[in-house]
N, C-alpha and C positions, 0 to 999 in steps of 0.2 A: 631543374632538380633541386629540392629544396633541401638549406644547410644541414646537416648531424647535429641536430642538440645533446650539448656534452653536459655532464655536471663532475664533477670535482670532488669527493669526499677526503677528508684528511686532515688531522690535526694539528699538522703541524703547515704552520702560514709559510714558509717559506717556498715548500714543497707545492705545494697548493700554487700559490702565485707564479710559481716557474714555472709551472706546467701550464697555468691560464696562458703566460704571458706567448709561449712557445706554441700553443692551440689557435689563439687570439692572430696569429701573424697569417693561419691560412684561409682562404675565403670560403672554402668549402663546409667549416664548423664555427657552427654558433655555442660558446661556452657559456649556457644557462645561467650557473653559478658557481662558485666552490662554497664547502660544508663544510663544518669543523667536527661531524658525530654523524655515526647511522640515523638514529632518531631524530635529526632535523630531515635526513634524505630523508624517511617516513612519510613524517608529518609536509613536507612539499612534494611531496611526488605527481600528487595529481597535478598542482599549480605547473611543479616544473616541466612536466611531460619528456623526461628523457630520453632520446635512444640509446646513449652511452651511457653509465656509470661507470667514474675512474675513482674506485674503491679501496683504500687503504684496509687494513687486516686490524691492525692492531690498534684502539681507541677507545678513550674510556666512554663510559655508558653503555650502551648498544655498540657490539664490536661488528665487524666488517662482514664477518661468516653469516650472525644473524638478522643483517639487512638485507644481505641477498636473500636469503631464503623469504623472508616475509617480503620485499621488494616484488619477486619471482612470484609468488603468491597470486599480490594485487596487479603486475601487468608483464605477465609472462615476455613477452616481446620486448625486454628491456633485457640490452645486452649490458651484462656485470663485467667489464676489464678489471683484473685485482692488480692492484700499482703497489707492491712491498719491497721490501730492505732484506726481504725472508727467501734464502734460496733453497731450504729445505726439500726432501720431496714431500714428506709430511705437509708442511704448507701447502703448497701448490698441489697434490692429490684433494687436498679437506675442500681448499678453496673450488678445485671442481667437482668436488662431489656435492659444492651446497650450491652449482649451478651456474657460477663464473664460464664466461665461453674463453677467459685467455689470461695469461697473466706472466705482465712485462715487472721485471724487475729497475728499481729507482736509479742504478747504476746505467742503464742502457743511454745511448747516444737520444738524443731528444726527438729528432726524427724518426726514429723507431715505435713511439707511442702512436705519431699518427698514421704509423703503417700498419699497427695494433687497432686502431679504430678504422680503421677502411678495409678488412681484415672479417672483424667483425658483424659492419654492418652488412659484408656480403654474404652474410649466413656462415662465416669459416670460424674456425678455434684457431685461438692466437697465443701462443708462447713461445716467449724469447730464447736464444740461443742458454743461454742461461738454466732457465727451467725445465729444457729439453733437456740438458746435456744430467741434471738434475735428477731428474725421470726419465732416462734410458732403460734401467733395469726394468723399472715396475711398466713399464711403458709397452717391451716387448714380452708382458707378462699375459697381454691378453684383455679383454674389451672394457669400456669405459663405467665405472661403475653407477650405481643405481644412488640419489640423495635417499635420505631416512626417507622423505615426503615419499618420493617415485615408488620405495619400499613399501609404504601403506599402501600407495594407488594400487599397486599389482597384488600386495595382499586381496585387500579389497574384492579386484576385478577377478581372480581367481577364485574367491569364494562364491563365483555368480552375479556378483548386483551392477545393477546399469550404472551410466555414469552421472543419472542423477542420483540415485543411491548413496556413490560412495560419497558426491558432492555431499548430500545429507551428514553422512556420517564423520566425513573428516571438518565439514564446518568449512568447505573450499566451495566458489562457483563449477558450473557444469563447465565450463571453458576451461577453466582452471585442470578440470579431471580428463577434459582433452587435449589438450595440450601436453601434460603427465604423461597419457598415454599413448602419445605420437612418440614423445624422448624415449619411453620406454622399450619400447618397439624397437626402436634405433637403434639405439645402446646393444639391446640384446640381440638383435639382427630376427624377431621372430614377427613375423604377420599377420597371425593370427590369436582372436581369442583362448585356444583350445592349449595352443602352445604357450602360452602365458600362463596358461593351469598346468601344464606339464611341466614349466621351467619352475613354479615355487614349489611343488609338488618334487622335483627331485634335488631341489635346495632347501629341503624341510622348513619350509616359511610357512607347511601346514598343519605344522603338529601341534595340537590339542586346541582343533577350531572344530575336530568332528572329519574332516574331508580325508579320507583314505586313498592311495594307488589305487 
């Protein structure tokens, strides 16, 4: 079975290198690189071919929220882990609404990151005792919400247009708009096209596009 390639964003080196050095000791993960900005993850993504990102939030230039989303964009099957100092649920809500599958806070015992990436690479959501205890309320408030992006896709697919359409229209690949709308499906627990027009249709996501009840 071939290693987890990890990569590392975060600007601050110390954090960075601890966490290489901590990743680096087990055999199972190859640590690609660490990054000091979203926009270098960007710009190496193809090169580095991640399956993990361990994402910091907060950095200047391109911040953390907006490389995941463009990240998710260009290769959907890249799991976002957010690594922050923030135990808000604010935080942690934003961060999984722009697509993060998990998010361990900087204070956790160190063996817990790599329980956070083996977690993740088995298709599961990963958050720390921490960010659980965080998002309790909003948590058993009811199902996982929709990114701005997934909110276009269903606009979109609600108005009717296939999914090379809405690819035209949002300037995303056809993979891209399915992928979108497998999460979306998920999220909302519905199967079907039909009910994807009746879910934005009774969350007025359709008012003043023309489409009536």
């Amino acid at each position: 079975m071939s290693n987890t390639r990890v990569v590392i964003v975060d600007d601050h080196p110390l954090v960075a290198e601890g966490i290489e050095a901590i990743l680096e000791s087990y055999d199972d993960i190859t640590v690609a690189a660490t990054l000091a900005g979203g926009q270098e993850m960007i710009d190496r993504l193809d090169e580095l071919g991640p399956d993990v990102i361990l994402m910091d939030l907060n950095m200047p230039g391109l911040n953390g929220l907006s490389a995941t989303e463009m990240i998710l964009e260009r290769r959907p099957e890249t799991r976002i882990l957010v690594l922050s100092m923030h135990d808000t649920p604010e935080y942690i809500s934003t961060a999984l609404g722009h697509g993060a599958v998990g998010y361990v806070l900087k204070d956790v015992p160190s063996e817990e990151v790599k329980q956070a990436i083996d977690a993740v690479m088995r298709g599961e959501r990963y958050l720390c005792t921490g960010a659980v205890r965080a998002l309790r309320p909003e948590m058993s408030g009811g199902r996982e919400q929709l990114t701005n992006r997934e909110q276009a896709v269903l606009l979109q697919l609600a108005l009717g247009k296939s999914n090379k359409e809405v690819a035209v229209k949002l300037d995303i690949s056809v993979r891209t708009v399915e992928t979108h709308r497998k999460n979306i499906k998920r999220k909302l627990g519905i199967s079907s096209t039909a009910g994807l027009t009746r879910y934005a249709l009774e969350h007025g996501m359709l008012q003043g596009t023309g489409v009536n009840v």
